[in-house]
Backbone as a ProteinNet text record, in pm:
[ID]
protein_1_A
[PRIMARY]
XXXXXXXXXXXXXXXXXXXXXXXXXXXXXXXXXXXXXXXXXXXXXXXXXXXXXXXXXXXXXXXXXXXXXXXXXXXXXXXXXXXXXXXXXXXXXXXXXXXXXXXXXXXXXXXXXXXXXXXXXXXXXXXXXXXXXXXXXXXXXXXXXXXXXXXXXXXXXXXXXXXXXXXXXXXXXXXXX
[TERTIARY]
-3490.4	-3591	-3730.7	-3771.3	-3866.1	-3997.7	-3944.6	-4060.8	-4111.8	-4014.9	-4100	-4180.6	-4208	-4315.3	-4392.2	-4437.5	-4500.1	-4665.2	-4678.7	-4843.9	-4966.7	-5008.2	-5087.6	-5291.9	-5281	-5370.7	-5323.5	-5430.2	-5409.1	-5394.3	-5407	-5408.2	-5543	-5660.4	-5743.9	-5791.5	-5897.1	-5939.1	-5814.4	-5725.2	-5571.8	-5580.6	-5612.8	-5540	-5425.1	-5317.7	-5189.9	-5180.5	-5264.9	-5283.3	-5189.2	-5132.9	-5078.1	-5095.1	-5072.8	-5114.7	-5083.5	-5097.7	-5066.7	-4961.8	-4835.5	-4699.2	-4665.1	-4697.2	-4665	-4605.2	-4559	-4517.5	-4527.8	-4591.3	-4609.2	-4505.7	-4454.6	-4362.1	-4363	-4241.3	-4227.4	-4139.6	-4162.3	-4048.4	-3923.8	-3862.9	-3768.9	-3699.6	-3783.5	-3784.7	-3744	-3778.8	-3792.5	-3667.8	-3642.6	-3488.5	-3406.9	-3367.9	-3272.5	-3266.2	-3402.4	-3390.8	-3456.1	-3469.1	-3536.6	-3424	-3325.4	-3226	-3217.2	-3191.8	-3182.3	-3292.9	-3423.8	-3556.4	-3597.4	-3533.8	-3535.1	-3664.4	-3754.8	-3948.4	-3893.8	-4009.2	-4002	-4093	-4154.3	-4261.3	-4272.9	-4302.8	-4347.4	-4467	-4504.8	-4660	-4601.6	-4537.4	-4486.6	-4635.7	-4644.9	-4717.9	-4667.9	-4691	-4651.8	-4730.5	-4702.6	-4777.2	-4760.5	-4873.5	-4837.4	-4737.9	-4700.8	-4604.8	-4454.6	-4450.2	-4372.1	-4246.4	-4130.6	-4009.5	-4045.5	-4015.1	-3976.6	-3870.4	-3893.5	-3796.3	-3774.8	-3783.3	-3780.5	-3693.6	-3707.3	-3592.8	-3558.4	-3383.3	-3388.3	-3316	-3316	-3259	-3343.7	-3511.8	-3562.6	-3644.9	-3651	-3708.8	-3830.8	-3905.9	-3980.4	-4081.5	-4081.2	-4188.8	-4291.7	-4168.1	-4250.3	-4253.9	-4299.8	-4308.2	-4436.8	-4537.8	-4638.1	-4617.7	-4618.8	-4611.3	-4749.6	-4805.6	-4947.2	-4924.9	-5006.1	-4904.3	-5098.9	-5121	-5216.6	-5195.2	-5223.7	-5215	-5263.8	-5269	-5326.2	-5441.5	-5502.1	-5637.9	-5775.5	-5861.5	-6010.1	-6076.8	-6070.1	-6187.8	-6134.4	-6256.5	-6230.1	-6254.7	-6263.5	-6252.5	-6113.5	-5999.4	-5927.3	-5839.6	-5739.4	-5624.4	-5541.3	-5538.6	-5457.6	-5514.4	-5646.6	-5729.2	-5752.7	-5723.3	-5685.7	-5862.3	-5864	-6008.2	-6014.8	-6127.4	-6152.9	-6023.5	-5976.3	-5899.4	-5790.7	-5716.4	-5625	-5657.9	-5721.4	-5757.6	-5787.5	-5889.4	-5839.2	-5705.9	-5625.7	-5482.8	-5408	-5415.1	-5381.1	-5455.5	-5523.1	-5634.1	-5573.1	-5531.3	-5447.4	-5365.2	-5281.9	-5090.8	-5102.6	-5168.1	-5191.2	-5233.3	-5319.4	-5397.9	-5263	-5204.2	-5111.6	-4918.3	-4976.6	-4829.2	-4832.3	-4732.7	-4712	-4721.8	-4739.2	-4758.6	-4653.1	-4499.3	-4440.3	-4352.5	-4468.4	-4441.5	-4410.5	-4306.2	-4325.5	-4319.7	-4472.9	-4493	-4460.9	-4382.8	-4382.8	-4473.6	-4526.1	-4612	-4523.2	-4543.8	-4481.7	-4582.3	-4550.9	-4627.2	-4523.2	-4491.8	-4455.3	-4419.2	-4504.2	-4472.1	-4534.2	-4600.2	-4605.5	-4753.3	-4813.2	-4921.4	-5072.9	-5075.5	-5204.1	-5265.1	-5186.4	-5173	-5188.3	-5075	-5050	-5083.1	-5129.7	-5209	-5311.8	-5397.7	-5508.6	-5522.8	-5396.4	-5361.3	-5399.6	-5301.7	-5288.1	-5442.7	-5509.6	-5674.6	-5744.8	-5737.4	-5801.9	-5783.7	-5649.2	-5573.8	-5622	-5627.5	-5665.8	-5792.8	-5889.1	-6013.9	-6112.4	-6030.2	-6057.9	-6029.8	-5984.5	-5992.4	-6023.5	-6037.5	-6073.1	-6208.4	-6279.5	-6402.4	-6324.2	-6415	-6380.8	-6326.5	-6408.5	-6356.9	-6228.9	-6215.4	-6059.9	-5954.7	-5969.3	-5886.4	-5843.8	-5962.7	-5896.8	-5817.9	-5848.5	-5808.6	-5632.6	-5576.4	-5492.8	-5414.9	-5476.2	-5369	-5319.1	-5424.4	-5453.3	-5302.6	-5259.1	-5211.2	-5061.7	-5049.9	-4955	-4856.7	-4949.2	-4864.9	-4867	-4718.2	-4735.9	-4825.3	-4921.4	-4986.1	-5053.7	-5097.8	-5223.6	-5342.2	-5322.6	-5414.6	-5463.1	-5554.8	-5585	-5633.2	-5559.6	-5671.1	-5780.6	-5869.2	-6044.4	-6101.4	-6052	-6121	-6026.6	-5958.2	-5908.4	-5986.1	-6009.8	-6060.9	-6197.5	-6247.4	-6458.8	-6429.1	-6324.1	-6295	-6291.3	-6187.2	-6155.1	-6347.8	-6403.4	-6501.3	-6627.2	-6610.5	-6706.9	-6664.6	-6587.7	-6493.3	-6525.6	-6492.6	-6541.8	-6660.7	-6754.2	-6889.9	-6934.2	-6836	-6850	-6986.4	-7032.2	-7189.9	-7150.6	-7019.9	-6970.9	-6894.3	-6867.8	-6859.4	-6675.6	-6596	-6454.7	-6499.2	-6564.4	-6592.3	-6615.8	-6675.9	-6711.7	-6598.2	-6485.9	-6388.8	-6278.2	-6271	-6193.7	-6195	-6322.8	-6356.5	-6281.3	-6231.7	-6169.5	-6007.1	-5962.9	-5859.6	-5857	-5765.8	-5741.5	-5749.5	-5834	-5851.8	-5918.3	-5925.3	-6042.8	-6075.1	-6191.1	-6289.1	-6303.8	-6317	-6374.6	-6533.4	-6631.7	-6749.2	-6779.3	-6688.6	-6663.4	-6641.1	-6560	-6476.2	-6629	-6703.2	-6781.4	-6921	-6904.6	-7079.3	-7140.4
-7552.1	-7563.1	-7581.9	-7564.4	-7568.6	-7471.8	-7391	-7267.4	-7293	-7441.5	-7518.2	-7599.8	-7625.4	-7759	-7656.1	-7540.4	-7466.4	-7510	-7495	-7610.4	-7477.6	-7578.5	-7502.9	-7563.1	-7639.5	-7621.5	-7606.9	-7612.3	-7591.1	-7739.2	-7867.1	-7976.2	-8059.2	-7997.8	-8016.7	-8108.4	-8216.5	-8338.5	-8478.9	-8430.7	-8545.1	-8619.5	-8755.7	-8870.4	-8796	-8756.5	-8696.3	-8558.6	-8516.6	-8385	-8305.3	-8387.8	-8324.5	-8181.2	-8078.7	-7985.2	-7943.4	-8094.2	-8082.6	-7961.3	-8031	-7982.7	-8014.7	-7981.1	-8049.8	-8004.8	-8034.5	-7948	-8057.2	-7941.1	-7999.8	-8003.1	-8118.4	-8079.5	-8158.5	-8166.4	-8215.8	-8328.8	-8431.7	-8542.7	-8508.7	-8448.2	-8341.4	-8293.4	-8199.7	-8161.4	-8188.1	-8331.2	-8472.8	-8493.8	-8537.6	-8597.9	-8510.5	-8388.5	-8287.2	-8229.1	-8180.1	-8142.9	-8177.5	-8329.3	-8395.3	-8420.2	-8472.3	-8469.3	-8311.1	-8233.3	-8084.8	-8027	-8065.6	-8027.1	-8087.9	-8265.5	-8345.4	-8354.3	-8406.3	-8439.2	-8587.3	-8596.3	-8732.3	-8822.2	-8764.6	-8898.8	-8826.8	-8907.8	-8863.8	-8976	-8895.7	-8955.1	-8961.1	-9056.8	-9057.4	-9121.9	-8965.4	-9010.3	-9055.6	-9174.8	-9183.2	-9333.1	-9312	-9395	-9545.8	-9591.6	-9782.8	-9805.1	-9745.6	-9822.8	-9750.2	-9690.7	-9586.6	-9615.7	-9574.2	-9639.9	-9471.1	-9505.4	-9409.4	-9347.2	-9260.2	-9149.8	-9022.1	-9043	-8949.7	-8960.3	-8937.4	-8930.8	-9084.2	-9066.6	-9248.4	-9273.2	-9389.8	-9420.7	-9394.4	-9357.5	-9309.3	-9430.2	-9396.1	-9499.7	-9553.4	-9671.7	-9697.1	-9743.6	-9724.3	-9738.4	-9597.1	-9523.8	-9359.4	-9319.1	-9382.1	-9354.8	-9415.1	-9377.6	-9441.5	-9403.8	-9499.9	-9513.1	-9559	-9429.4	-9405.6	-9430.6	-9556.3	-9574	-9534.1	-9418.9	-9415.1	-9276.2	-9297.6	-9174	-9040.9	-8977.1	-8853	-8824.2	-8890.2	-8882.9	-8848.5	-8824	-8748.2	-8880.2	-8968.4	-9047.6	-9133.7	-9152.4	-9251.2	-9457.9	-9414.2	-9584.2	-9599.3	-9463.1	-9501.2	-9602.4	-9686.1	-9764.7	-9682.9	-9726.8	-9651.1	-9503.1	-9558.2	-9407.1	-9425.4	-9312.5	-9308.8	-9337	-9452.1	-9484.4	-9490.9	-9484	-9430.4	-9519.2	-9653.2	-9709.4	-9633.3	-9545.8	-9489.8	-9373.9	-9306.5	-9209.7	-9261.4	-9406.4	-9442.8	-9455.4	-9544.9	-9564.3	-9413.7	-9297.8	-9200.7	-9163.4	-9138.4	-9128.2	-9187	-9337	-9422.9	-9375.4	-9355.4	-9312.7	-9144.5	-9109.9	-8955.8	-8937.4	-9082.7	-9053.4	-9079.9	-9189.3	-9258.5	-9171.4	-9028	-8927.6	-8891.6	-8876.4	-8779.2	-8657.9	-8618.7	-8453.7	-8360.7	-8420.8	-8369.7	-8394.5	-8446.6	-8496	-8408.9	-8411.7	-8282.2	-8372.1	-8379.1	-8479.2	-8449.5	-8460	-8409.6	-8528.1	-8428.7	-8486.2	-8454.3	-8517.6	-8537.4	-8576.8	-8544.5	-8638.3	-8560.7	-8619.5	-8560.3	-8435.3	-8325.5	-8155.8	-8085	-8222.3	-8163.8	-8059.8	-7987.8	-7932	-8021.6	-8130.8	-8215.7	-8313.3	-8428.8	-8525.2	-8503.2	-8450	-8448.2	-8282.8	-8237.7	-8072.8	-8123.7	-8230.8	-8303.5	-8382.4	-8477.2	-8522.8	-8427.8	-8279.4	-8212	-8186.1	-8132.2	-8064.5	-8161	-8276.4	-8396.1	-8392.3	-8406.2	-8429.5	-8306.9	-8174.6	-8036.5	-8069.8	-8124.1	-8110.8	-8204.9	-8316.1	-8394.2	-8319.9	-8209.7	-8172.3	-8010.6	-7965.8	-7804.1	-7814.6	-7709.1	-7675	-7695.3	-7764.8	-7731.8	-7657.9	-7517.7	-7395	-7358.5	-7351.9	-7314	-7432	-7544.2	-7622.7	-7598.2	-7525.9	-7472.5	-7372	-7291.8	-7132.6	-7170.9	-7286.2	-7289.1	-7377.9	-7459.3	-7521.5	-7438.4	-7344.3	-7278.2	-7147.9	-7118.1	-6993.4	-7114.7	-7174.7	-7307.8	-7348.7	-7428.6	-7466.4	-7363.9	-7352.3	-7280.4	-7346.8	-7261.6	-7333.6	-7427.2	-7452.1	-7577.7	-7584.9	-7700.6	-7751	-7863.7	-7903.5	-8019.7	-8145	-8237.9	-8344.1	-8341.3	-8352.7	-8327.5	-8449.1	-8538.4	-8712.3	-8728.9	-8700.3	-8716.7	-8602.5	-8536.9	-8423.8	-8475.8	-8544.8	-8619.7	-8692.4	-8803.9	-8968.2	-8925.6	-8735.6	-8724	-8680.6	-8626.1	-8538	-8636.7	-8769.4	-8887.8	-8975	-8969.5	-9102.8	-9017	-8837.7	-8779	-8754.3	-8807.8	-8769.6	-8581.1	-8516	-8362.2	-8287.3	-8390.3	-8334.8	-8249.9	-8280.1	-8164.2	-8036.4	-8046	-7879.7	-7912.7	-8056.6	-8021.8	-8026	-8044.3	-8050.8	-7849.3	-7817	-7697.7	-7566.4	-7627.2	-7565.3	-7587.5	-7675.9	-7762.6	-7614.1	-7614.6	-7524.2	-7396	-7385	-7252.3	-7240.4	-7335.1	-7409	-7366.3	-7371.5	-7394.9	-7499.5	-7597.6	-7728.6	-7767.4	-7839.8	-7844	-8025	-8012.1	-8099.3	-8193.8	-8114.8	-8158.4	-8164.8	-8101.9	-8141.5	-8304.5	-8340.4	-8411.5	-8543	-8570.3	-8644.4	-8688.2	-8617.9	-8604.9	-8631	-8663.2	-8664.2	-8813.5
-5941.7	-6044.5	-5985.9	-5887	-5778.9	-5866.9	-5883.4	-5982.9	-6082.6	-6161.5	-6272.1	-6239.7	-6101.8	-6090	-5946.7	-5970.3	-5905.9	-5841.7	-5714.2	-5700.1	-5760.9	-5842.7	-5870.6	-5828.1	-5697.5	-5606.2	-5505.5	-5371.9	-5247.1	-5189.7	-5312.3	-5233.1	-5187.2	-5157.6	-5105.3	-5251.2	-5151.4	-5292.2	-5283.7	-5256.7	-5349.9	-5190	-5220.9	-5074.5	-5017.8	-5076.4	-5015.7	-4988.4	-5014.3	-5028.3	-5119.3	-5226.3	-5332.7	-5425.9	-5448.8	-5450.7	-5654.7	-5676.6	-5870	-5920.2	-5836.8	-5881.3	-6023.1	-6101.2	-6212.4	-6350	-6418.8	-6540.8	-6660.7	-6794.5	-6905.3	-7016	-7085.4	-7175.3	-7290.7	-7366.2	-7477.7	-7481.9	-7544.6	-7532.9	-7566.7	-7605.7	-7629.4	-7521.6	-7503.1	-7377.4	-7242.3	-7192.2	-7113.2	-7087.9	-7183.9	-7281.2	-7239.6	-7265	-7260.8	-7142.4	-7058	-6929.2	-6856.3	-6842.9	-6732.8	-6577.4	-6634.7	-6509.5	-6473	-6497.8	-6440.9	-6336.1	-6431.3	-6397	-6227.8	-6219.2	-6125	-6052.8	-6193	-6174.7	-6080.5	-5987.7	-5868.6	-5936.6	-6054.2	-6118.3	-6252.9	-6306.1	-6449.7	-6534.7	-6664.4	-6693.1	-6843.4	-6906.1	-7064.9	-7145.3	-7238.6	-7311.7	-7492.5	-7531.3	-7716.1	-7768	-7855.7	-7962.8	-7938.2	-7931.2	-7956.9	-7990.9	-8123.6	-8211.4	-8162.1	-8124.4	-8095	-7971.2	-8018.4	-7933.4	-7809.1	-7697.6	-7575.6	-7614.5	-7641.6	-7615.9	-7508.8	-7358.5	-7286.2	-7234.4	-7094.2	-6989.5	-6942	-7010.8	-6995.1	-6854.1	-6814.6	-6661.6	-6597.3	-6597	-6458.9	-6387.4	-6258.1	-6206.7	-6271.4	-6280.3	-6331.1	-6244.5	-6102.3	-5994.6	-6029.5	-6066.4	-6018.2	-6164.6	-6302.6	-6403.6	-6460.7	-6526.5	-6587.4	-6758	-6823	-6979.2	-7026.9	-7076.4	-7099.2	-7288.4	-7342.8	-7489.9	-7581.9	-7638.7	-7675.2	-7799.9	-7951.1	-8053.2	-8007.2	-8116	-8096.7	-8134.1	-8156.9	-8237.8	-8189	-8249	-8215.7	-8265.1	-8335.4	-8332.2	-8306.6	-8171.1	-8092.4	-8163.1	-8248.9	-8347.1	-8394.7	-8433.4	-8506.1	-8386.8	-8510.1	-8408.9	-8319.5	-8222.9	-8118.7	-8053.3	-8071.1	-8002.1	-7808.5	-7751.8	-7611.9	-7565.3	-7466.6	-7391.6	-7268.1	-7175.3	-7082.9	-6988.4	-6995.3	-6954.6	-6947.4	-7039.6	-7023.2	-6935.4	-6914.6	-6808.6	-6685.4	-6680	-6508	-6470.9	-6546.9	-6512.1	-6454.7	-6540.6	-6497.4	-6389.3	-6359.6	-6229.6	-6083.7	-6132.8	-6043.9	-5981.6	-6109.8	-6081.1	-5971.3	-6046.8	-5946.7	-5840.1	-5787.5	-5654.8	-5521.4	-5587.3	-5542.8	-5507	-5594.6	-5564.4	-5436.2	-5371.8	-5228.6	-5271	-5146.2	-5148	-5182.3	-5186.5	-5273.6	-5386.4	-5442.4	-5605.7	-5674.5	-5783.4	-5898.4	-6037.9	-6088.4	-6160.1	-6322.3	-6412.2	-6548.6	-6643.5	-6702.6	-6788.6	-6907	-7023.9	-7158.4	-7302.2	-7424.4	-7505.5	-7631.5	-7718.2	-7856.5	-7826.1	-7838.5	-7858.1	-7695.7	-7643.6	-7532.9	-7562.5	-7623.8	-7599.5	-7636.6	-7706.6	-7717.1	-7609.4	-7604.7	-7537	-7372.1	-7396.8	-7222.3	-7168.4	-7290.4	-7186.5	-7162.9	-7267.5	-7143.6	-7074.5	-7056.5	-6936.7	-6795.3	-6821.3	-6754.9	-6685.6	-6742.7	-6773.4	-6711.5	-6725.7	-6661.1	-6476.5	-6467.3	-6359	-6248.1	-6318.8	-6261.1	-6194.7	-6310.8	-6318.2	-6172.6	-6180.4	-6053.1	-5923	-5848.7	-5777.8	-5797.3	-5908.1	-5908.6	-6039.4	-6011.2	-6113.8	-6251.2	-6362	-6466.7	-6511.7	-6510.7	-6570.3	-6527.9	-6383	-6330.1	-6357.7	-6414.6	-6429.2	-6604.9	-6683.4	-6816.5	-6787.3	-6715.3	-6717.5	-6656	-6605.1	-6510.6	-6612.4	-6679.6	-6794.2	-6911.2	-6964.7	-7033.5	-6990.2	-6879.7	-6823.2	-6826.8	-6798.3	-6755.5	-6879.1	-6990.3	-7080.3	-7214.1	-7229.5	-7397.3	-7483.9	-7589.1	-7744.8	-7665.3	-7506.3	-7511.7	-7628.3	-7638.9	-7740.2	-7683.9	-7588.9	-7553.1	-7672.9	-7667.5	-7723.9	-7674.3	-7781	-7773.6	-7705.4	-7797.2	-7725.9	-7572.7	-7551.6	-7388.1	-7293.1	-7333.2	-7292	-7201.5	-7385.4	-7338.3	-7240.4	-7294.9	-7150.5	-7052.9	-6992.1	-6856.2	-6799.4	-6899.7	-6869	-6770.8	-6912.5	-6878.5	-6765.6	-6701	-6628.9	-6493.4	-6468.1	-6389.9	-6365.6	-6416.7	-6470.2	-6425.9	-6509.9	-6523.3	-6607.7	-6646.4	-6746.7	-6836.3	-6909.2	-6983.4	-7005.8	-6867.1	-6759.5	-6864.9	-6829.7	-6885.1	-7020.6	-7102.6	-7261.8	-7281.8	-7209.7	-7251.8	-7202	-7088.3	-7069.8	-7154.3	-7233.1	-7304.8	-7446.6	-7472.5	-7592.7	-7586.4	-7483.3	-7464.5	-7522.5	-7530.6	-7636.3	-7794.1	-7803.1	-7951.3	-8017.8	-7965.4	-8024.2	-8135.2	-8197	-8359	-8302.8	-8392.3	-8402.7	-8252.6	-8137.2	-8016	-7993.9	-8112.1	-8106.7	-8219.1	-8261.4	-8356.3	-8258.2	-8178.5	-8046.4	-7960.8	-7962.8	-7853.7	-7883	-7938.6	-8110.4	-8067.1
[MASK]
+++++++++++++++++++++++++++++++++++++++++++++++++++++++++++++++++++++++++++++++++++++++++++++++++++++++++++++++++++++++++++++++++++++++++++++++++++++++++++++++++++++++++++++++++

């Protein structure tokens, strides 16, 4: 299953020289073919309120439980903040070089395609870090407000907000206002 967690950098940028092996999915997904798939870390994304439902039994050294909604305004309860994007920032700097990291959230294309987009974005240009999530996950739809936090936390001047647009996303000028 090596071709599902395909590198899609050269590595260059990452402490480990990790080359963002990674694959995007669905909690579903997780659940059903996470043992098969055999990701060395994973990034669970779901709701405050919300019971885990992914891949159960996995180690929990090499697991980060990112607990933040889906939402665009950044006031509502349980809206994802820049805190949740350092933490991810953390967990990723900290993968070996041959990590094959699965990302997760609900359906798998909101949440954690901008997980994904974020993660890209810290070591590749904006634009090529849309064009590469964008080619990567089915129906990406990045969350808009994770999108701004990765944009602002990287201090990108916008560059991931305006690659972001290339998405099928709604109300990301709304997120960002």
């Amino acid at each position: 299953m090596s071709e599902l967690f395909a590198p899609l950098t050269d590595g260059t940028g990452h402490p480990n020289r990790w080359p963002a092996a990674m694959l995007v999915c669905s909690q579903t997904e997780a659940r059903r073919n996470g043992v098969e798939w055999a990701p060395s870390h994973i990034i669970s994304i779901y709701g405050p309120e919300s019971r885990y439902l992914g891949l159960p039994d996995f180690d929990q050294s090499r697991q980060l439980h990112s607990r933040f909604e889906d939402v665009v305004d950044p006031t509502a309860p349980g809206a994802p903040s820049t805190v949740h994007v350092e933490e991810v920032l953390r967990f990723v700097e900290g993968l070996p070089k041959d990590a094959r990291l699965m990302i997760h959230c609900l359906q798998g294309r909101t949440r954690a395609a901008a997980i994904a987009l974020g993660i890209l974005a810290k070591t590749l240009p904006a634009d090529k870090a849309g064009q590469t999530v964008f080619r990567s996950v089915a129906q990406a739809s990045p969350n808009p407000l994770v999108v701004a936090l990765f944009d602002r936390v990287l201090k990108l001047d916008g560059k991931l907000i305006k690659a972001g647009r290339k998405f099928p996303a709604t109300g990301l000028r709304a997120a960002v206002a």
